[in-house]
N, C-alpha and C positions, 0 to 999 in steps of 0.2 A: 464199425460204427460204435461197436457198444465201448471197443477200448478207448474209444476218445472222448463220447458225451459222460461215460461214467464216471470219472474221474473229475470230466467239467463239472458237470450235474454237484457232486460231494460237495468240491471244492466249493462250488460258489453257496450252497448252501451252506457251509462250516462257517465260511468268512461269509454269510451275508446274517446268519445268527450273531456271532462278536459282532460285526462290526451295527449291530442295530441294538445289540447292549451296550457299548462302547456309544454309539452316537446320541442314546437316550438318557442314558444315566446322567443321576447330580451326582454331586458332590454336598452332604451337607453343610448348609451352613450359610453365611453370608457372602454376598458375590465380589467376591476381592480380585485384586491383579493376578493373583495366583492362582484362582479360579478360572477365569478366563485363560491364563497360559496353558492352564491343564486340558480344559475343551478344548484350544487351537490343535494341542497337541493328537491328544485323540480324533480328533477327524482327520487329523493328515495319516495316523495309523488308519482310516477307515479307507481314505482315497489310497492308501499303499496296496491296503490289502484287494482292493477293485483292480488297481494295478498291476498285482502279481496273477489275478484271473484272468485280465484280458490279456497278458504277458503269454502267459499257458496256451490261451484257444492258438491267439495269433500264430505262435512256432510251431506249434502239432497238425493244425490243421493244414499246410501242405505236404508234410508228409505223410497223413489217412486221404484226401485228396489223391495223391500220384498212387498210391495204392490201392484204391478203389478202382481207381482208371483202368490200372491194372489188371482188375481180377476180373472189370465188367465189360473191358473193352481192349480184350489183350495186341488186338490188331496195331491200334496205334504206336506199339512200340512193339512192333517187329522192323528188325532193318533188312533194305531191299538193294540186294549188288548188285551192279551192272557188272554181266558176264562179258570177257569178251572172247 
């Protein structure tokens, strides 16, 4: 358990730090086209970085899933021959 939420746990606090000064921050100055293109761009860096954390749980977690199963209920994956 711990090698899977610890790494989630980091991650999403690393990017959820940037991406909450990234998403607050000005820019000084007056609000021009340029400004505005700069915010668009910064929150699509903020929705990437959301994107590569839910990216992460989603592919890991069946593989700690099947190995927990594993360790907690090793029954389910034993195979059963028919002797003849």
């Amino acid at each position: 358990l711990l090698i899977y939420f610890l790494p989630l746990c980091i991650m999403g606090w690393a990017y959820m730090t940037v991406g909450f000064s990234l998403w607050s921050s000005e820019i000084p100055g007056d609000s021009s086209e340029r400004y505005k293109e700069q915010l668009i761009a910064k929150r699509k860096v903020v929705k990437m970085m959301i994107v590569v954390v839910c990216t992460f749980a989603v592919c890991w977690l069946p593989y700690h899933i099947y190995f927990l199963l594993h360790q907690f209920f090793p029954e389910l994956f034993e195979q059963h021959y028919i002797q003849q």
